[in-house]
C-alpha positions in Angstrom: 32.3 -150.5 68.0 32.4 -153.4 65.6 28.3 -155.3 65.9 28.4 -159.2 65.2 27.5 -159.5 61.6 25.1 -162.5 62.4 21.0 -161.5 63.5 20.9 -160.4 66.8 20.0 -162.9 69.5 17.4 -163.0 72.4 18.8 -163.6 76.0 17.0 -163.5 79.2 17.4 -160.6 81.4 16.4 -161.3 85.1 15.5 -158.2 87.4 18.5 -157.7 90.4 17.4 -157.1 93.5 16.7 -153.1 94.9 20.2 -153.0 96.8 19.0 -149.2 97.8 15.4 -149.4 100.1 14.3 -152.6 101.9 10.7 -151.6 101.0 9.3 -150.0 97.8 6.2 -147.7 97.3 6.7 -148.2 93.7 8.6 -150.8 90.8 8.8 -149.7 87.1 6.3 -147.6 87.7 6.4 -144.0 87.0 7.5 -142.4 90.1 5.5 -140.1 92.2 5.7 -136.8 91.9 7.4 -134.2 94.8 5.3 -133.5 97.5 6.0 -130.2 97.1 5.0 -129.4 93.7 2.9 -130.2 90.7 4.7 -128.2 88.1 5.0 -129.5 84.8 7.6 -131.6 83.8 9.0 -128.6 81.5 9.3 -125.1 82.9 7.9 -122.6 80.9 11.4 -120.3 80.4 14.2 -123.2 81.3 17.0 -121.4 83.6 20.0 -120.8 82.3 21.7 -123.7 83.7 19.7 -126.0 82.5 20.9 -129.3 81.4 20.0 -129.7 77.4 18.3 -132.5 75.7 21.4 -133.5 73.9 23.2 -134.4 76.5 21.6 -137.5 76.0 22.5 -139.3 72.6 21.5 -142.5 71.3 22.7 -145.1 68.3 19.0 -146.9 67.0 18.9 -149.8 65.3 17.1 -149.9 61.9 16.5 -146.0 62.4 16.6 -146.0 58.5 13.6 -148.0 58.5 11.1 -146.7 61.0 12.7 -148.3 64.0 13.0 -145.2 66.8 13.5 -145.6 70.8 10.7 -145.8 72.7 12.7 -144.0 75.5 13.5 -139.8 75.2 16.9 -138.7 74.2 18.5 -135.7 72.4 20.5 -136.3 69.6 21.2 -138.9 67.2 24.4 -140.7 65.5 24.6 -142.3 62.1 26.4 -145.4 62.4 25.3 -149.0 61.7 22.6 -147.7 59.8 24.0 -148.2 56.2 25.1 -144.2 55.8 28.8 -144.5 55.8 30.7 -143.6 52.7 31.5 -147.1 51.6 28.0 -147.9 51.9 26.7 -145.0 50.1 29.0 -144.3 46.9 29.3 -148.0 45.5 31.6 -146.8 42.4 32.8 -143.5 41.7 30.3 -141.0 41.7 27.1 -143.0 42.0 25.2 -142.8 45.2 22.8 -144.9 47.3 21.4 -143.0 49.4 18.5 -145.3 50.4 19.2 -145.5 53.8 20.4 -142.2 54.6 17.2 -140.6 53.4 15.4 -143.4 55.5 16.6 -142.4 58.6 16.9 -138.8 58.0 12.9 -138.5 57.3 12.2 -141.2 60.2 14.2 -138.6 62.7 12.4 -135.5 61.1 9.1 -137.1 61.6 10.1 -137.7 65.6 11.4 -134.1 65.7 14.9 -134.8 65.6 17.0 -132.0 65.0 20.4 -132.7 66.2 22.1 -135.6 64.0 25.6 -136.8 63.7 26.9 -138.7 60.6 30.0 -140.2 60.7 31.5 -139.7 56.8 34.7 -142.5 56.9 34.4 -145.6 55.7 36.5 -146.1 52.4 35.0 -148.1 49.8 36.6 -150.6 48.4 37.1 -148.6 44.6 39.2 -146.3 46.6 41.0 -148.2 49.1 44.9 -148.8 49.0 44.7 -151.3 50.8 41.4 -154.3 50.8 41.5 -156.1 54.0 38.9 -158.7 54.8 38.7 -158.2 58.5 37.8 -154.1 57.8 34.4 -153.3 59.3 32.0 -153.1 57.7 33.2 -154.9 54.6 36.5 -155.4 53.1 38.6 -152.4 52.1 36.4 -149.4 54.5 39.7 -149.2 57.0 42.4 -148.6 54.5 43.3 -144.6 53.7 41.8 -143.4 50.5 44.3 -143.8 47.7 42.9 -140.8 45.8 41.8 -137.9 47.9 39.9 -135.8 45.2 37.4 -139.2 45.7 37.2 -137.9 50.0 36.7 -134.0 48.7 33.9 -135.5 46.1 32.2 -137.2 49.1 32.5 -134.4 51.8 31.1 -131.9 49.3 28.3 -134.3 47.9 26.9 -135.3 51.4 27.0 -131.1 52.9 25.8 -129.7 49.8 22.7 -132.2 49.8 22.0 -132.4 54.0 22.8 -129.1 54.6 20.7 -127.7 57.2 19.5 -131.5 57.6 22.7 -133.1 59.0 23.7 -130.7 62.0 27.1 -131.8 62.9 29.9 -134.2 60.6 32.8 -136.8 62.4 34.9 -138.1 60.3 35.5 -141.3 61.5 34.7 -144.2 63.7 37.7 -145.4 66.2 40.5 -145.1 64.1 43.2 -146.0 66.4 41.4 -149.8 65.9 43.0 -151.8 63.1 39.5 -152.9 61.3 38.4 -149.2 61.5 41.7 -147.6 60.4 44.9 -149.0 59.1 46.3 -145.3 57.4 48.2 -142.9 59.4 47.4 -140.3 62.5 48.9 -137.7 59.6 46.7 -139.0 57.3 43.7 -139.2 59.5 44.5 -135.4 59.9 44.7 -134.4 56.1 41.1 -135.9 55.7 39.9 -133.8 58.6 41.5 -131.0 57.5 40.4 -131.3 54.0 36.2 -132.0 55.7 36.6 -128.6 57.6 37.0 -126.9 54.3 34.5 -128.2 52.2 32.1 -128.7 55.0 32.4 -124.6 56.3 32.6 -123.5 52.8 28.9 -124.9 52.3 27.5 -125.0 56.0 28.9 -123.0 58.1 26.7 -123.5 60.8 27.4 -127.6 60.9 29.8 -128.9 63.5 33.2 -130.8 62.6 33.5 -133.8 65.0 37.2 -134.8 65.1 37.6 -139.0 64.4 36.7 -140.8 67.7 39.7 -143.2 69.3 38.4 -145.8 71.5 39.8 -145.5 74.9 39.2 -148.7 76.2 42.8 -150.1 74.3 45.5 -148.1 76.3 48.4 -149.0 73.8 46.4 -148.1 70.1 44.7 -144.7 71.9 48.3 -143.8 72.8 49.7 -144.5 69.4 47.3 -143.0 67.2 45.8 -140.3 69.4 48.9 -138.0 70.6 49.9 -138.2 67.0 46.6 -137.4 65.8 46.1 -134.2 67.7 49.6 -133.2 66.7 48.8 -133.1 62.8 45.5 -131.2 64.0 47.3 -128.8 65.6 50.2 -128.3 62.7 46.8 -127.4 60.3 45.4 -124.8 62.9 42.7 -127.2 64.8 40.4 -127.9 62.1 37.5 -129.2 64.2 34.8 -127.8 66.3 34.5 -130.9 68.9 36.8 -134.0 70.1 35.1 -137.1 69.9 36.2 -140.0 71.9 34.6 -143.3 73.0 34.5 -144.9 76.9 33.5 -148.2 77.1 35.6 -149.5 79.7 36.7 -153.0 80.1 34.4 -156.1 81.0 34.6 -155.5 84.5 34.9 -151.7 84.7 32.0 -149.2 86.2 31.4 -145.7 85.8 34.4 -145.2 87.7 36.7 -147.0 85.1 35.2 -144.8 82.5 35.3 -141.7 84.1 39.3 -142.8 84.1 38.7 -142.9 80.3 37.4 -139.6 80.5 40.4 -138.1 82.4 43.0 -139.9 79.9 41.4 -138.2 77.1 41.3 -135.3 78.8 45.2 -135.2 79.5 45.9 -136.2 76.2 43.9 -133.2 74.9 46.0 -130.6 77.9 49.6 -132.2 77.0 48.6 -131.4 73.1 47.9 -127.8 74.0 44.5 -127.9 72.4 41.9 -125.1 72.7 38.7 -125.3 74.8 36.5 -127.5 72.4 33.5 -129.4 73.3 34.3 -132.9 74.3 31.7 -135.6 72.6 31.7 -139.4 74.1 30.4 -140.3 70.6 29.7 -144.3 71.8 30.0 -146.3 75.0 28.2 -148.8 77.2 29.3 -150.8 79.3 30.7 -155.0 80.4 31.7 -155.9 76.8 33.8 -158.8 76.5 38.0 -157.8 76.7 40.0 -156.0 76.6 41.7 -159.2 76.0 41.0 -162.7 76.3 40.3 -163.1 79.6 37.7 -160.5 80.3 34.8 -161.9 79.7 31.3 -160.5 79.1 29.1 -158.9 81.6 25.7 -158.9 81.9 24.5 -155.3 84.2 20.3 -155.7 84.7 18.2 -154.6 87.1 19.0 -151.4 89.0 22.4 -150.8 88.4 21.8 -151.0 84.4 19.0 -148.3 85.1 21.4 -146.6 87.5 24.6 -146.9 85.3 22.9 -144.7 82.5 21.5 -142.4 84.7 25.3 -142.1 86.5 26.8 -141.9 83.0 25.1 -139.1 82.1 25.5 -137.3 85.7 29.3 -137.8 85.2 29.1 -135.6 82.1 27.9 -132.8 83.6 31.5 -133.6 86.3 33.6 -134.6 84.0 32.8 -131.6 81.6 31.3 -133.9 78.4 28.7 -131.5 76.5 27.1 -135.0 75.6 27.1 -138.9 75.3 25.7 -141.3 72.6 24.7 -144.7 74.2 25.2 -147.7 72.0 22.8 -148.9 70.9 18.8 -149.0 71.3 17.6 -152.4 70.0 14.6 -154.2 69.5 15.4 -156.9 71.4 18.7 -158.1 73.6 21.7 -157.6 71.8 24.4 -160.2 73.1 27.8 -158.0 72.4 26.1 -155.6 75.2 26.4 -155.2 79.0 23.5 -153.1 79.1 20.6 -153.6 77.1 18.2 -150.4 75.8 15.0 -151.8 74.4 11.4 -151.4 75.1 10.3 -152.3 78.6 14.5 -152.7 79.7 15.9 -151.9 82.8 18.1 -149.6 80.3 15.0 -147.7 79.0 14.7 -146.9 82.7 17.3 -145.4 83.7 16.7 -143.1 79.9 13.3 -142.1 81.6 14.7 -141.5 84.8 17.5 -138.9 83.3 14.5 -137.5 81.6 12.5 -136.5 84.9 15.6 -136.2 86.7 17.8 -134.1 85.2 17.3 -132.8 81.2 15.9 -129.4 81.7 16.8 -128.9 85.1 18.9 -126.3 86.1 22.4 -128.3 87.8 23.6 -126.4 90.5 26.8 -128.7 90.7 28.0 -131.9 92.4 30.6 -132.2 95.4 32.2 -135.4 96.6 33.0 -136.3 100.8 33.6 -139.8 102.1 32.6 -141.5 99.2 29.3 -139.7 98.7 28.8 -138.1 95.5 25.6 -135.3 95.4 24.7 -133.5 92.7 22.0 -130.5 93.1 19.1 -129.7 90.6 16.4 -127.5 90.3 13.3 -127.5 88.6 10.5 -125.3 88.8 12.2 -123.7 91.9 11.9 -126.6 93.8 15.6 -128.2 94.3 16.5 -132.0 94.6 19.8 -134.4 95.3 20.7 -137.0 93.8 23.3 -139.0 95.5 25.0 -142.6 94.9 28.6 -144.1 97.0 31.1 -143.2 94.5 32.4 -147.2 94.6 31.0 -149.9 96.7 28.8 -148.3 99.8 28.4 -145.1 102.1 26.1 -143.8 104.5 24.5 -140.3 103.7 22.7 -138.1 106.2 19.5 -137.1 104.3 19.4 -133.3 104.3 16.8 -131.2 106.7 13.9 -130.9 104.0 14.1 -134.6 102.6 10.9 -136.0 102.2 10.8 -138.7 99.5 13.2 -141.3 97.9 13.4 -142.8 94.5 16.2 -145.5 92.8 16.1 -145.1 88.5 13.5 -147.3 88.9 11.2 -145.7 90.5 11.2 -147.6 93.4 10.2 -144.6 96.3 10.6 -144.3 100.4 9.6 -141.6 102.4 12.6 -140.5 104.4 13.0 -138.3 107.3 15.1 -135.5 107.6 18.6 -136.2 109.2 17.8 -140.0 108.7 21.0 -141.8 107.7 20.4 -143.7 104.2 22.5 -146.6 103.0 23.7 -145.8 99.5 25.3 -148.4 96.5 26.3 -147.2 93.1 23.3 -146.8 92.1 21.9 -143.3 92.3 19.1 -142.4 94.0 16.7 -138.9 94.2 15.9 -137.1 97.2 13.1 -134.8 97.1 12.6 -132.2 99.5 9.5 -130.9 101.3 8.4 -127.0 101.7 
């Protein structure tokens, strides 16, 4: 995703109303705990199903600084943090790495371990092409004009973060003009030419393929078909598929799980092997696709409820893990959804923590409109259920005993009463 270049802006965010419960125990609050246990958050042997950390990844803002989200997550991408190639290698052979020992320290310190760089963009030394619209500066879109410079790069940045840096992509949306004006064959050669080096040295890092954004029907087609055709001419050289789903200004989880799907049939229709599939950046109600879409602001509940959903939908749609764009310091305009400290966005992160990382999933079915997913932790189980679009009526199951929206606004609930459900997800506990 391309950030304004100007400071980022404040902009009031005003709580929505609870569309779920006409009357709360609790509001942004932390939520009570089951009436049926007082386990630790954390079980001492996790079960084998349980759902891992870094399913939940996040972008920070001025991460190479000291800046870290005050809200749990898993696993961490490099990007709009001053660590891409064009930032980095200035001229031929002479590095600053400033930033990108910055963030990787500040992450350490937090007990990071998982953490994404993206390698592309070209600097302007080595670009064919210097266009002044490329992002982040002029020249970063255009292929490389002499590869040996890509092979310098690649082996420079593994052979000094290896072990440190735990998985590589090599580039940010490249079907997108101001991202990438080479070729899906060319895209291909540089990913092919990455696996190499970055085996040779580390064998244990991961090889992210370059992400399209989904969002633009006619570029994804273009570039991505293409793209995983040259992959598969050179033998698959990657170890995940990265994509990106933010849907349009007006889509929902819904729209992106449609992302998801389109991806996925790309990836069938390609004959690719079973890889991990990475949603390396989304949110959601930017501005487009197109001029008349314009920008949504989601607050409230269905901000908190939207993350918590996007991260659900994962675990449905068969995504190993999700990067949210971006946590801030304060509102960021471009975004739908805004993750910063005391945000309904941080709530729904906190929510997915108690919720659902480290809980074993025991699977999700759909009926009338009523999506439930199962989890279990600490042998006790719990629903979560949300009306797949617009609303449904679900019959709370036979040991239902307490309530709870993303945030942490809680009912008591009878067994077999009939509950009115939105798109926004809400917990059921059960009772012994």
């Amino acid at each position: 995703m391309v950030r304004n270049r100007t400071k980022l802006t404040s902009a009031a965010i005003g709580l929505a109303g609870i569309a779920f419960l006409a009357t709360a125990c609790s509001s942004g609050s932390p939520e009570p705990e089951s009436p049926t246990a007082t386990a630790a958050a954390t079980e001492a042997v996790p079960p084998a199903n349980a759902v891992p950390a870094t399913l939940v990844g996040m972008h920070i803002e001025g991460a190479e600084a000291g800046a870290w989200a005050s809200a749990p997550f898993g696993a961490l991408r490099l990007w709009d943090n001053g660590t891409a190639w064009s930032q980095i290698e200035l001229e031929p052979g002479v590095y600053k790495w400033d930033n990108l020992e910055g963030i990787l320290e500040n992450a350490e310190s937090k007990g990071m371990t998982d953490i994404l760089m993206v390698l592309g963009t070209t600097p302007e030394w080595n670009a064919k092409v210097v266009n002044p619209d490329d992002y982040p500066q002029p020249g970063a879109a255009s292929a490389p004009k002499d590869l040996d410079a890509w092979d310098s790069w690649v082996t420079e940045v593994a052979t000094r973060y290896k072990g440190r840096i735990t998985s590589y992509q090599i580039w940010n949306e490249a079907n997108l003009k101001n991202f990438w004006g080479g070729t899906p064959e060319e895209m291909a050669e540089l990913t092919k030419r990455a696996y190499d080096i970055i085996k040779a040295i580390d064998p244990a890092a991961l090889v992210v393929s370059a992400s399209p954004s989904t969002r633009l029907t006619a570029s994804f087609d273009r570039f991505f078909p293409a793209y995983l055709k040259a992959l598969a001419d050179k033998g698959w050289p990657i170890d995940v598929v990265g994509f990106h789903t933010y849907p349009g200004a007006d889509g929902d989880p819904v729209a992106r799980g449609a992302l998801i799907e389109a991806t996925k049939t790309a990836l069938t229709a390609a004959g690719a092997p079973e890889l991990p599939l990475w949603d390396t950046e989304l949110n959601y109600g930017l501005a487009g696709p197109g001029p008349d879409l314009a920008k949504q602001d989601i607050t409230g509940v269905d901000a908190a409820g939207w993350i918590v959903r996007t991260y659900i939908d994962d675990l449905r749609y068969g995504v190993a893990r999700s990067y949210w764009y971006i946590w801030t310091q304060k509102p960021y305009a471009l975004l739908g959804i805004q993750a910063y400290p005391g945000s309904d966005g941080e709530q729904g992160f906190f929510a997915l923590d108690t919720w659902v990382v480290g809980a074993g999933f025991d699977g999700c079915t759909e009926a009338e409109g009523v999506v439930e997913c199962t989890f279990t932790r600490d042998a006790t189980p719990s629903v979560i259920v949300w009306a797949e679009s617009g609303s449904a009526t679900y019959t709370a199951p036979d040991n239902a005993a307490l309530a709870c929206d993303p945030l942490a606004n809680c009912q008591r609930v009878e067994p077999g009463s009939q509950i009115a459900l939105t798109d926004v997800p809400v917990r059921i506990f059960a009772q012994a």
